[in-house]
C-alpha positions as CSV (number, residue, x, y, z in Angstrom):
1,X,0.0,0.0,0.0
2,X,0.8,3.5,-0.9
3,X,2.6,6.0,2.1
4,X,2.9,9.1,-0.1
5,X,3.5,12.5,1.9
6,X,3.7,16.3,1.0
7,X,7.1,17.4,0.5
8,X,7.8,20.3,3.0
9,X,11.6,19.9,2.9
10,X,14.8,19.5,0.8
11,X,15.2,16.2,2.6
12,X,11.4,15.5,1.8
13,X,12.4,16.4,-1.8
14,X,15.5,14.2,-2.0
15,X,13.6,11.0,-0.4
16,X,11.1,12.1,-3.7
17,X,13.2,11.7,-6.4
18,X,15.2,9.0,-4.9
19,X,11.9,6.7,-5.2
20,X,10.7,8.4,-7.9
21,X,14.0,6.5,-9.6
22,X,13.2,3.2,-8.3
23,X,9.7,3.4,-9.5
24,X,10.0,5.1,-12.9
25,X,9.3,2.2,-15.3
26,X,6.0,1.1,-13.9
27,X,3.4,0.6,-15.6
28,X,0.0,3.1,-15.8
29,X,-3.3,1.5,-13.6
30,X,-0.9,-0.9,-11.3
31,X,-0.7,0.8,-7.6
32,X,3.1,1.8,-8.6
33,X,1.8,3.2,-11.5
34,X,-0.6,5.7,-9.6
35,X,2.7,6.2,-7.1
36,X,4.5,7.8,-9.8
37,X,1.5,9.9,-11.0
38,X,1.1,11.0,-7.7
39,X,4.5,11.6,-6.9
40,X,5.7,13.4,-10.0
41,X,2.9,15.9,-8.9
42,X,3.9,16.6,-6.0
43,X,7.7,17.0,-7.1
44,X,6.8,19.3,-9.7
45,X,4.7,21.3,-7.4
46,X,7.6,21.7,-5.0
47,X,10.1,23.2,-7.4
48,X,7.9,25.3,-9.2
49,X,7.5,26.9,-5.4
50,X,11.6,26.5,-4.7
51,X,12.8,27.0,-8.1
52,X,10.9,29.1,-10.0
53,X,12.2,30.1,-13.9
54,X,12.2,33.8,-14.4
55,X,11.2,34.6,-17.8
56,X,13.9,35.9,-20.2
57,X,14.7,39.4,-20.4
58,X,12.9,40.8,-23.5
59,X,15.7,42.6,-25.3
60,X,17.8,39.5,-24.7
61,X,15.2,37.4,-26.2
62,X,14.8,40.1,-29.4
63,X,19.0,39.6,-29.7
64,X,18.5,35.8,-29.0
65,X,15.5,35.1,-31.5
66,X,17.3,37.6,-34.5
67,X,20.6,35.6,-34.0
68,X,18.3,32.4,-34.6
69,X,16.8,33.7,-37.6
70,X,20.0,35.5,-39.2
71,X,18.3,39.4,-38.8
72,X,20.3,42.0,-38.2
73,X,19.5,45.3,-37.1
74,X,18.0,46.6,-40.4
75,X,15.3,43.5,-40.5
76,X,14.4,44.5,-37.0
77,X,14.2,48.1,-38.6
78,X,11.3,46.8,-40.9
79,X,9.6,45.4,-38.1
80,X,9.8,48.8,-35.6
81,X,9.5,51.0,-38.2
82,X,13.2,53.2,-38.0
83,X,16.5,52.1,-37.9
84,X,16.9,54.3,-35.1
85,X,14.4,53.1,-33.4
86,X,15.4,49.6,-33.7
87,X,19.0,50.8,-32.6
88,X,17.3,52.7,-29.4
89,X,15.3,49.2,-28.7
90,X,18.5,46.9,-28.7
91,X,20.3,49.4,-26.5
92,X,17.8,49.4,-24.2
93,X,16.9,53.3,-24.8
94,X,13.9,53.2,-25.9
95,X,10.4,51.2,-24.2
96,X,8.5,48.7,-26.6
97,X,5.3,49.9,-27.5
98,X,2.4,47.4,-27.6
99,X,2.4,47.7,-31.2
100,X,6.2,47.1,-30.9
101,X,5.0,44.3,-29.1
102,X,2.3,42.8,-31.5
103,X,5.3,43.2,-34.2
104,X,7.6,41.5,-33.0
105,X,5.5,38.8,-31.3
106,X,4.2,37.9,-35.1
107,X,7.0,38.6,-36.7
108,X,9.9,37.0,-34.5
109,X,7.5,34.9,-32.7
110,X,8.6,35.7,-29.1
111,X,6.1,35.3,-26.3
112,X,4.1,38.3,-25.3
113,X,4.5,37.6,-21.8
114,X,8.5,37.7,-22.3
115,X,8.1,41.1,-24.5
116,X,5.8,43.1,-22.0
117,X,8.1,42.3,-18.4
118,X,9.8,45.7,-17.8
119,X,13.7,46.4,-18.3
């Protein structure tokens, strides 16, 4: 029979993973099967609460996504509008605009939730 507990504690944590290991092949609908379900919950709630991931700084992600995609500063140009403005954006000079935002989002595909954080 099943003894699964909330983990509170690093040491909680630790014991979690170490018998997550011994029970990750079982099979879905067997009682070790609904172990692992269970478990795997409650080890992802834990370090989404101890280790959250802090979304990507949104120039950073315009730099990362137009190294990706081979753009330079004059394809970002076509998507702001100016050259200078694209130049002001990348040094962090001037704020994106939500239509700055709608641009890019379509055009480079970045995440509006990663474009709108402040910098």
């Amino acid at each position: 029979i099943m003894n699964i507990n909330l983990i509170k504690t690093e040491n909680d944590y630790n014991q979690a993973l170490e018998r997550l290991e011994v029970i990750f092949d079982s099979k879905r609908g067997t009682e070790e099967g609904d172990e692992l379900e269970l478990l795997g919950m409650l080890i992802d709630q834990y370090e989404n609460e101890h280790f959250p991931i802090d979304l990507p700084d949104p120039i950073e992600a315009i730099k990362f996504r137009m190294d990706q995609m081979g753009y330079n500063q004059n394809d970002l140009a076509k998507i702001v509008g100016f050259k200078s403005r694209a130049s002001e954006i990348l040094s962090r000079k001037r704020k994106l605009s939500l239509e700055m935002i709608r641009q890019l989002h379509t055009e480079l595909n970045i995440p509006t939730d990663v474009l709108i954080q402040s910098y």
